[in-house]
Backbone as a printed PyTorch tensor [residue, N CA C, xyz], in Angstrom:
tensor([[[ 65.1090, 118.3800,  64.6960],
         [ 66.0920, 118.2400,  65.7360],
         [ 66.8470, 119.5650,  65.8670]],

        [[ 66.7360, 120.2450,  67.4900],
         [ 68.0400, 121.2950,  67.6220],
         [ 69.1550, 121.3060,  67.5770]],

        [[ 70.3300, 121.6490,  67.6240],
         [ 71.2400, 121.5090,  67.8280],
         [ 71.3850, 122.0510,  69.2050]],

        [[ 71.8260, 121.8380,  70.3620],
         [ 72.2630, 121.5960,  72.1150],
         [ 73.4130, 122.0700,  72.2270]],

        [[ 73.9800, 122.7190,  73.0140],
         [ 75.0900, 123.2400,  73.5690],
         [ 74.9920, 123.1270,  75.0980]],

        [[ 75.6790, 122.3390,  75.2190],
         [ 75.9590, 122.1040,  77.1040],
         [ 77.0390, 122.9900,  77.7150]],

        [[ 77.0990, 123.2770,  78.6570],
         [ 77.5340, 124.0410,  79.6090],
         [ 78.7180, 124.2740,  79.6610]],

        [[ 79.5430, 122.6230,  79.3400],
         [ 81.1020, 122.1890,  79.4500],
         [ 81.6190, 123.1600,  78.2140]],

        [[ 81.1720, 123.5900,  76.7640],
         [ 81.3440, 123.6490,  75.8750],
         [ 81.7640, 124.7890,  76.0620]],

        [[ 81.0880, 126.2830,  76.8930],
         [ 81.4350, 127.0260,  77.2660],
         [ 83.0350, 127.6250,  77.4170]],

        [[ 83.2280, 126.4520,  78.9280],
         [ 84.6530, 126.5630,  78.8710],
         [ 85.8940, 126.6980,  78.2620]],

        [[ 85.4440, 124.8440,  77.2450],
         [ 86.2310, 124.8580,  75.8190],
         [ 86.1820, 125.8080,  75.1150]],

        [[ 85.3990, 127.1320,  74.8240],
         [ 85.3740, 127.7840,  73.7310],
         [ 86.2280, 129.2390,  74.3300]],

        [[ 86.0090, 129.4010,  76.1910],
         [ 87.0670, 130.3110,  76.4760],
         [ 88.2280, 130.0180,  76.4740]],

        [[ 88.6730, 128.4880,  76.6970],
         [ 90.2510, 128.5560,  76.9010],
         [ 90.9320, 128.7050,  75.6260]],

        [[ 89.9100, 128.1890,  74.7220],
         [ 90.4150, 128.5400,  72.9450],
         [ 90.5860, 129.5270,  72.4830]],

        [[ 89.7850, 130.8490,  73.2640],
         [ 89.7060, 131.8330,  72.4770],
         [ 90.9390, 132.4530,  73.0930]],

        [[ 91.5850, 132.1330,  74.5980],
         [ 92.6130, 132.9230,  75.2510],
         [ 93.8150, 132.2950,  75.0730]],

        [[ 93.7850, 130.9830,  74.7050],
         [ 95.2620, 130.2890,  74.4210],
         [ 95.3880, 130.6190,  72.6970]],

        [[ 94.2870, 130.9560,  72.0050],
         [ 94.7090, 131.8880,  70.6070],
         [ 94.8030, 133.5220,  70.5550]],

        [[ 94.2090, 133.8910,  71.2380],
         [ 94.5840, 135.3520,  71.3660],
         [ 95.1790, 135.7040,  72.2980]],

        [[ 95.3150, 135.5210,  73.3080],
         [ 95.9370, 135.9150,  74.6080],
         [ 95.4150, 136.8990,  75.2870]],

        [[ 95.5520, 136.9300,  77.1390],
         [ 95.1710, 137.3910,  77.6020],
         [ 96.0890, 138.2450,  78.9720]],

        [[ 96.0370, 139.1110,  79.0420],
         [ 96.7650, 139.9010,  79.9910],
         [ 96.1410, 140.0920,  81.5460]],

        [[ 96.3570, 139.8350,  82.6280],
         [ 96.1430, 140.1570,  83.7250],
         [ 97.0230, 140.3750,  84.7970]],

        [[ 96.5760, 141.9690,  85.1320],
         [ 97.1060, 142.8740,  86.5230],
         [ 96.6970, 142.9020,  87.7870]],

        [[ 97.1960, 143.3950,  88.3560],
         [ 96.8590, 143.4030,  89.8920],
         [ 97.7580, 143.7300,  91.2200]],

        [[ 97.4800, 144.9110,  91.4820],
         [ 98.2360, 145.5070,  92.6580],
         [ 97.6000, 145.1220,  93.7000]],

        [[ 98.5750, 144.5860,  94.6210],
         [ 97.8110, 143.9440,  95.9190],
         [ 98.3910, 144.6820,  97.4500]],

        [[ 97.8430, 145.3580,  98.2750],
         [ 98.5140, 145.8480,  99.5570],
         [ 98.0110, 145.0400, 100.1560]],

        [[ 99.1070, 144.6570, 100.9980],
         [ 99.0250, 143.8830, 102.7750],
         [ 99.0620, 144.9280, 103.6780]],

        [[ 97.7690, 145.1430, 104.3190],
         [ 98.1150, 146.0850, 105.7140],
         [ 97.4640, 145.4170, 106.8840]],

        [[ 98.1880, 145.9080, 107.8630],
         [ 97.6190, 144.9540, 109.2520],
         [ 97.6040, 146.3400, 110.1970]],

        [[ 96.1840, 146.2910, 110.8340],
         [ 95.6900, 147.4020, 111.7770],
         [ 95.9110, 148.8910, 110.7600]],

        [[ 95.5540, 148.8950, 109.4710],
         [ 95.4520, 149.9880, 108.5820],
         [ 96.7390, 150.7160, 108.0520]],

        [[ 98.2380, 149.6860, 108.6600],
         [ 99.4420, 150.3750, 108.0900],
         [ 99.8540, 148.9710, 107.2070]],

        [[100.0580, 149.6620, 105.9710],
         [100.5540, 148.7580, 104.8850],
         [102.2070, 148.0030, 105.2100]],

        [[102.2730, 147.1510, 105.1360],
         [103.1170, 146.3550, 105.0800],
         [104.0470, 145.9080, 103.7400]],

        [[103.1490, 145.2040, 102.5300],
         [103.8890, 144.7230, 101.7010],
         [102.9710, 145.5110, 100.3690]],

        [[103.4090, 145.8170,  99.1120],
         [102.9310, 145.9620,  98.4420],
         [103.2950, 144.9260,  97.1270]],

        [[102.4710, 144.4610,  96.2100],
         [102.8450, 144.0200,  95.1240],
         [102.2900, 144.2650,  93.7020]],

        [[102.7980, 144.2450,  92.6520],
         [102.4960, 144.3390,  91.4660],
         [102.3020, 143.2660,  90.7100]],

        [[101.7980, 142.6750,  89.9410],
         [101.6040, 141.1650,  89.6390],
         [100.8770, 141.6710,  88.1220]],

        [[101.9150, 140.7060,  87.1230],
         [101.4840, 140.6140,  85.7400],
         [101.4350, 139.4110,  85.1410]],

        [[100.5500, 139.1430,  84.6630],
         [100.9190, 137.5850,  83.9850],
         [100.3950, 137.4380,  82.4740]],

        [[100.7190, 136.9570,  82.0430],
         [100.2860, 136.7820,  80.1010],
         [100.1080, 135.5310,  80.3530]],

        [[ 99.1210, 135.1490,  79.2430],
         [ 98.7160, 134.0230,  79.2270],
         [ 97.8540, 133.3500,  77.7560]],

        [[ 98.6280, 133.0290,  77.2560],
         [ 98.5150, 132.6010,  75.4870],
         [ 99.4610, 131.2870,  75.1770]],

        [[ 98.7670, 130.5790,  74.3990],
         [ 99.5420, 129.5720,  73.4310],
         [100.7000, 129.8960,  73.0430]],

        [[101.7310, 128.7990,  72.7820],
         [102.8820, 129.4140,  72.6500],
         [103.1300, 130.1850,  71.3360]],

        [[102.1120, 129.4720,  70.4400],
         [102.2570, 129.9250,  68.9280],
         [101.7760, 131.4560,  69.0830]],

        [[101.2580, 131.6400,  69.5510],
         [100.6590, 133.0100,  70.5400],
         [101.5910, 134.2880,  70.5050]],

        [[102.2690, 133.8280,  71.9320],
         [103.5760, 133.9900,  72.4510],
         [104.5100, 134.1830,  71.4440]],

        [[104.8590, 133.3590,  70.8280],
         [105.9230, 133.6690,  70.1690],
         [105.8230, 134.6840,  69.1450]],

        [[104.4660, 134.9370,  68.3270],
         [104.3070, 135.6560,  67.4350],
         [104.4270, 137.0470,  67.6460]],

        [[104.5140, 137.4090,  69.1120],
         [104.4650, 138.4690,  69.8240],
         [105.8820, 138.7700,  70.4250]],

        [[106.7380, 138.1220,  70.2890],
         [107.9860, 138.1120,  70.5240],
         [108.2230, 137.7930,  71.7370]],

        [[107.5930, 137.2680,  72.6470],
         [107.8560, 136.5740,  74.2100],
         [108.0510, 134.9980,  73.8050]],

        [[109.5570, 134.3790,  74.6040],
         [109.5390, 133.2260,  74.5880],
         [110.5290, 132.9500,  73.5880]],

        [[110.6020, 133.6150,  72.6050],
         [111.5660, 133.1450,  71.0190],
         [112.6940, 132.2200,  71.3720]],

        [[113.3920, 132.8980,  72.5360],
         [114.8000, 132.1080,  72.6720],
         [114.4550, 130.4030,  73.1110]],

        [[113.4780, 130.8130,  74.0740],
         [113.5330, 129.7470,  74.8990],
         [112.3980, 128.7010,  73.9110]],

        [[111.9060, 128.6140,  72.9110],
         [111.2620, 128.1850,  72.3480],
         [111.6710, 127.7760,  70.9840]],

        [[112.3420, 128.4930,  71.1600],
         [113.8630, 127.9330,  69.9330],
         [115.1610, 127.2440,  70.7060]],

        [[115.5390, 127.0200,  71.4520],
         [116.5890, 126.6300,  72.5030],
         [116.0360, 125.2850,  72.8270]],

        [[114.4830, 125.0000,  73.1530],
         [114.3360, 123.6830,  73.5600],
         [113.4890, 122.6120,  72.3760]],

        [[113.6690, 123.3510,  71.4830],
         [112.9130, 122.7520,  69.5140],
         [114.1000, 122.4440,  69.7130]],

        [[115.3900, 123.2120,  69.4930],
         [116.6000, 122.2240,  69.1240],
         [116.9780, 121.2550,  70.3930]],

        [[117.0080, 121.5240,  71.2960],
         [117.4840, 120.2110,  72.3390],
         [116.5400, 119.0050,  72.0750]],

        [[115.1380, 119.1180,  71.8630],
         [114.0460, 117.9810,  71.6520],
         [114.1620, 117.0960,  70.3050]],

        [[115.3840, 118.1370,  69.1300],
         [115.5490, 117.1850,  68.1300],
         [116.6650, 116.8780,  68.1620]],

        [[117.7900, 117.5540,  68.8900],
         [119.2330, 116.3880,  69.3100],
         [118.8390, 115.7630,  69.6890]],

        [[117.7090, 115.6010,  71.1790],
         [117.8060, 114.4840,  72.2790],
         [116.8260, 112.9410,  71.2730]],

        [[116.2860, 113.6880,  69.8670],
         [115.7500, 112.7280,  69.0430],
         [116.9380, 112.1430,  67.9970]],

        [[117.5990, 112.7620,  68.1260],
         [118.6200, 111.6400,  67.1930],
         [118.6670, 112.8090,  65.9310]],

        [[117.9510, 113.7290,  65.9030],
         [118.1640, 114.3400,  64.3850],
         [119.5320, 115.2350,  64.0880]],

        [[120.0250, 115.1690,  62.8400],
         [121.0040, 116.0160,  62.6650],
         [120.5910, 117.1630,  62.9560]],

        [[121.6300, 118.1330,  62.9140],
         [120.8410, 119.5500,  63.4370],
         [122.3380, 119.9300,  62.3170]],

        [[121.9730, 121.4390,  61.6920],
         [123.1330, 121.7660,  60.6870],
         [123.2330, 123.6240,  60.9990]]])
């Protein structure tokens, strides 16, 4: 017997590998109409797990800010 790898598996194994390592994507975009530019933009986005994220120092506050609201709004002491 082989062992099979289907197609779907693929996917699963990219979104794993980019929500554990993370991934960066750029992109400058011009709007021009009749060959004179109009709008220009710059566009960045990160894109990683938060455990990710945080290890990298993006997110800390806000990932510490809503750990503690999720264990007040649970009833836990907080000290």
């Amino acid at each position: 017997m082989r062992p099979t790898k289907s197609d779907d598996d693929a996917l699963v194994d990219l979104v794993d590998a980019v929500l554990r390592t993370g991934a960066v994507v750029e992109a400058d975009v011009v709007i021009t109409v009749a060959d004179v530019p109009l709008v220009g933009l710059k566009l960045r986005a990160a894109l990683a797990g938060m455990k990710t994220m945080t290890e990298h120092g993006v997110f800390e506050e806000w990932d510490e800010a809503h750990r503690l609201g999720n264990r007040e709004a649970a009833g836990e002491r907080i000290e």
